[in-house]
C-alpha positions in Angstrom: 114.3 93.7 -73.8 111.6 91.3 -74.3 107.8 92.3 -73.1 106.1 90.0 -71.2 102.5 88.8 -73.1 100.8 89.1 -70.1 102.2 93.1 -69.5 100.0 95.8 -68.5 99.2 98.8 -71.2 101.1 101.3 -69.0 104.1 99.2 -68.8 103.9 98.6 -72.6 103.9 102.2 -72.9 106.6 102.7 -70.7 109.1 100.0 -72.6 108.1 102.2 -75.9 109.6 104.9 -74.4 112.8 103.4 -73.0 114.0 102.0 -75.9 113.5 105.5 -77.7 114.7 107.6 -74.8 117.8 104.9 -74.3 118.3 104.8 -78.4 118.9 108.5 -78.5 118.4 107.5 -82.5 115.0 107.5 -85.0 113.9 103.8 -84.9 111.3 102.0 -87.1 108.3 99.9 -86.0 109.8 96.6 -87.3 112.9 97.3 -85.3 111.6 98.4 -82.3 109.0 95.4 -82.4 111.7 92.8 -82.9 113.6 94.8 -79.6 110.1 94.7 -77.6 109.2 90.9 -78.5 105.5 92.4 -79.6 103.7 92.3 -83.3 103.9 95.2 -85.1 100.4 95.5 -85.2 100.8 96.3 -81.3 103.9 98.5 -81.4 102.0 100.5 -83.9 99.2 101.4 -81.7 101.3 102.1 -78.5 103.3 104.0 -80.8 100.2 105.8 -82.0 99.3 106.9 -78.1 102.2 108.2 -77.0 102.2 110.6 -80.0 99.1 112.1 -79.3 100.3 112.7 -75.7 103.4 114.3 -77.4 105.7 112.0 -76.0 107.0 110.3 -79.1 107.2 111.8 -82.7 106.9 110.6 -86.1 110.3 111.2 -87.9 111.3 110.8 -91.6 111.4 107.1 -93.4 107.9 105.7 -91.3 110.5 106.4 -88.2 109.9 107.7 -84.7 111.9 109.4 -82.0 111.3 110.8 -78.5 108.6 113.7 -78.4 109.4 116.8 -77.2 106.4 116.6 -74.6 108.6 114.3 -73.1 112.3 116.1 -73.2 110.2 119.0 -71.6 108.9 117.1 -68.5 112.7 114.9 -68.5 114.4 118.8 -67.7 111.9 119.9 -65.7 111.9 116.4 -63.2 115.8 116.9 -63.2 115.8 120.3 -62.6 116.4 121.2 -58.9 116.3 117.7 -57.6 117.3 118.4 -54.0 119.4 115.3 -53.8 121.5 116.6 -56.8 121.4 120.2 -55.5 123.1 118.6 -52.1 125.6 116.3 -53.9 126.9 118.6 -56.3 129.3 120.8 -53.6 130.2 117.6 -52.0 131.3 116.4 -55.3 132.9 119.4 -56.4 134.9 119.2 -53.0 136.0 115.4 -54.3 137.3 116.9 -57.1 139.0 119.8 -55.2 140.9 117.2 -53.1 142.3 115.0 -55.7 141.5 116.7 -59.5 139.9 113.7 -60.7 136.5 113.2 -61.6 133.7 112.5 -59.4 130.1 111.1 -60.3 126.8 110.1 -58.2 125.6 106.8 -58.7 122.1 106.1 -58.3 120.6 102.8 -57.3 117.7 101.5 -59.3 115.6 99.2 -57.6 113.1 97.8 -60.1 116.0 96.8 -62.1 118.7 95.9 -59.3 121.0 98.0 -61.5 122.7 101.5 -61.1 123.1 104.2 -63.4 125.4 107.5 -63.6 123.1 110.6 -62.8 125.6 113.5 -62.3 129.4 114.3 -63.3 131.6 116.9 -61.9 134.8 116.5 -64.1 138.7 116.8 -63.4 140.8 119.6 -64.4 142.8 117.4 -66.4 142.8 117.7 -70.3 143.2 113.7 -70.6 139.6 111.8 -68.7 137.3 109.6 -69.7 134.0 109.9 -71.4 131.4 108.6 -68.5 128.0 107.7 -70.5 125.6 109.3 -68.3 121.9 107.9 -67.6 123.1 104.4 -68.5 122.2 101.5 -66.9 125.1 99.3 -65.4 125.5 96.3 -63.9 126.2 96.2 -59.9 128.8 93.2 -60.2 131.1 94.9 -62.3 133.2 97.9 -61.4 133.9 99.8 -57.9 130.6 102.0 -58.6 128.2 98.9 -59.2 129.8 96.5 -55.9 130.0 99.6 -53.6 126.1 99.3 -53.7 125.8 95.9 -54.4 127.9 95.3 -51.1 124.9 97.0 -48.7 121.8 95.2 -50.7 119.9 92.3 -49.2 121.4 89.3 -49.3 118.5 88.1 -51.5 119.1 91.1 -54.0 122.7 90.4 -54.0 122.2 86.3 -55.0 120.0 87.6 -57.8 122.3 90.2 -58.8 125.2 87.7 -59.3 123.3 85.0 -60.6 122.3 86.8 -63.5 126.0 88.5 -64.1 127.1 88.4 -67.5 130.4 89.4 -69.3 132.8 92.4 -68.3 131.6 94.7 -70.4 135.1 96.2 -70.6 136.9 93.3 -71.2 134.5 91.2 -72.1 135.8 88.5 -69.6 133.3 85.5 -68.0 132.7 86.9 -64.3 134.4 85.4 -61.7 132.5 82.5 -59.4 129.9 83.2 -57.3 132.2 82.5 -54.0 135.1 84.8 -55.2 132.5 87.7 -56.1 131.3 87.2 -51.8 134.5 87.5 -50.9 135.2 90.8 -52.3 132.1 92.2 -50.7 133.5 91.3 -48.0 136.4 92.8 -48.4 134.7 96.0 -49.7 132.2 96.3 -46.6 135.3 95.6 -44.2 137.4 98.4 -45.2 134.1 101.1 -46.7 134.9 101.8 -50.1 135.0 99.6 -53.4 138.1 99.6 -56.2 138.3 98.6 -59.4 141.0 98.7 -62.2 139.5 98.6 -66.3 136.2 96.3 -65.3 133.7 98.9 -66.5 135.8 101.2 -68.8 139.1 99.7 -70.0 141.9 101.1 -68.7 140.1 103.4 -65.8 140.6 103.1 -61.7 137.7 103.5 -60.1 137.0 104.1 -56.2 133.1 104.6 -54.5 132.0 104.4 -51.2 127.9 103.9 -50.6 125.8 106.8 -49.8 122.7 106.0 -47.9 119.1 107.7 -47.7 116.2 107.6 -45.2 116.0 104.4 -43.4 119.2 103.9 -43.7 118.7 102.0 -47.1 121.4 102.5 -50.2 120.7 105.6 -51.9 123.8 105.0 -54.1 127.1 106.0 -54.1 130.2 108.2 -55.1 133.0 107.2 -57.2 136.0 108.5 -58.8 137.6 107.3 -62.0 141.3 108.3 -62.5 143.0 106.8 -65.9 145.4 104.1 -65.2 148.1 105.9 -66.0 147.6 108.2 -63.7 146.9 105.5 -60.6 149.5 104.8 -58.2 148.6 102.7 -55.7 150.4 104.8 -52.7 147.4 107.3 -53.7 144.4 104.7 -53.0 144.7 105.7 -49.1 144.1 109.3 -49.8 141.7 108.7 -52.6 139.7 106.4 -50.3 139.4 108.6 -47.5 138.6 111.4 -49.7 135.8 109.3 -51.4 134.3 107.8 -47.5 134.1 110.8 -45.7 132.3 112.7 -48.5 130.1 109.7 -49.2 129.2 109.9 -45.2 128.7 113.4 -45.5 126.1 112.7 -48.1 124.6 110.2 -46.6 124.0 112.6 -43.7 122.4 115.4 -45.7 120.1 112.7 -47.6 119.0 111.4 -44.0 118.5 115.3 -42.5 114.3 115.6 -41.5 114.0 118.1 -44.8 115.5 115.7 -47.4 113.0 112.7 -46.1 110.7 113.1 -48.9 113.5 113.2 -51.9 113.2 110.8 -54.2 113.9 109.9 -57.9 
């Protein structure tokens, strides 16, 4: 994550941040200078501010980590979200109807990626571990292409012309005119599916949710293990993951949930 020279003090500050918040780890000024592309002498001083507003803090071994000014406004901006507060039934009702897990992927604009923002997990003993709050790509992986498939066309070019390598397999992506075909696919039959491109060895069905104006708010997904997949269950696990994504696209779109946003 290199910061442009020309960058803004605010969005210096706010790089700082990310890569302490994203690190979840005590990180030195050398490091995270070499991480930011800035001298040391810089990284030092944006350092310096955001520990007098509280939002980093100095940590053994000239180290610093995330302030707890900061974890304190993180909870309180999560807490009560209305979109959350809406998708969480839905999402236990996913989870009702097929006992696998069920998470709410949000769409990022600034960085035409997507990220993981809530979990409601299967009965089952045996799931996978979903890193939460992580930023993923939208061309890999049923929960990245069943938003990239409703994005501008001009988002979507950009998107894929900057894909890199599975990061479950670790596999060149496919061409550019194989990748369009499966959004086509995908906005043909509603829903998006995926077999180990994100996690090895997971299944993973979504379906876009959409918010005011009709633009993609993100979507829901379920990831079964593979071992658990048949594929005379995608018909029940699609419908189960469309109707519920409509239904959420519905309540995001009601007059009272105009002004939610993240």
């Amino acid at each position: 994550m290199t910061v442009n020279g020309d960058t803004g003090t605010a969005s210096r500050l706010l790089a700082v941040l990310r890569v302490l918040v994203e690190g979840k780890q005590e990180i030195s000024v050398k490091r995270l200078s070499e991480i930011l592309g800035l001298p040391t002498s810089t990284t030092h001083r944006l350092l310096h501010q955001l520990v007098q507003l509280g939002f980093a803090e100095r940590a053994p071994m000239r180290r610093y980590c995330v302030g707890r000014e900061f974890s304190r406004l993180g909870a309180l901006a999560m807490q009560g979200q209305p979109s959350l507060e809406v998708a969480r039934p839905i999402m236990r009702d996913v989870v009702e109807g097929c006992n696998e897990t069920c998470l709410l992927g949000l769409y990022l604009p600034a960085s035409r990626q997507m990220s993981f923002v809530e979990k409601v997990d299967s009965r089952h003993p045996l799931r996978y571990r979903v890193r939460m709050y992580e930023l993923r790509s939208l061309a890999w992986g049923a929960s990245g292409k069943a938003i990239l498939t409703w994005l501008p066309g001009a988002v979507v070019e950009s998107v894929i012309n900057r894909v890199t390598a599975s990061p479950a397999t670790g596999f060149a992506p496919p061409s550019v005119a194989v990748i369009m075909r499966e959004l086509r696919r995908i906005r043909e039959r509603g829903y998006a599916i995926s077999k180990g491109e994100q996690t090895p060895g997971a299944v993973g069905l979504a379906a876009p949710v959409f918010g005011e104006s009709g633009q993609v708010f993100g979507d829901l997904c379920i990831t079964v293990p593979e071992f658990r997949f048949s594929p005379k269950d995608e018909r029940h696990l699609a419908e189960l993951i469309v109707t519920r994504a409509n239904k959420l696209s519905e309540l995001l779109r009601a007059p009272c949930m105009n002004r939610v946003a993240f």
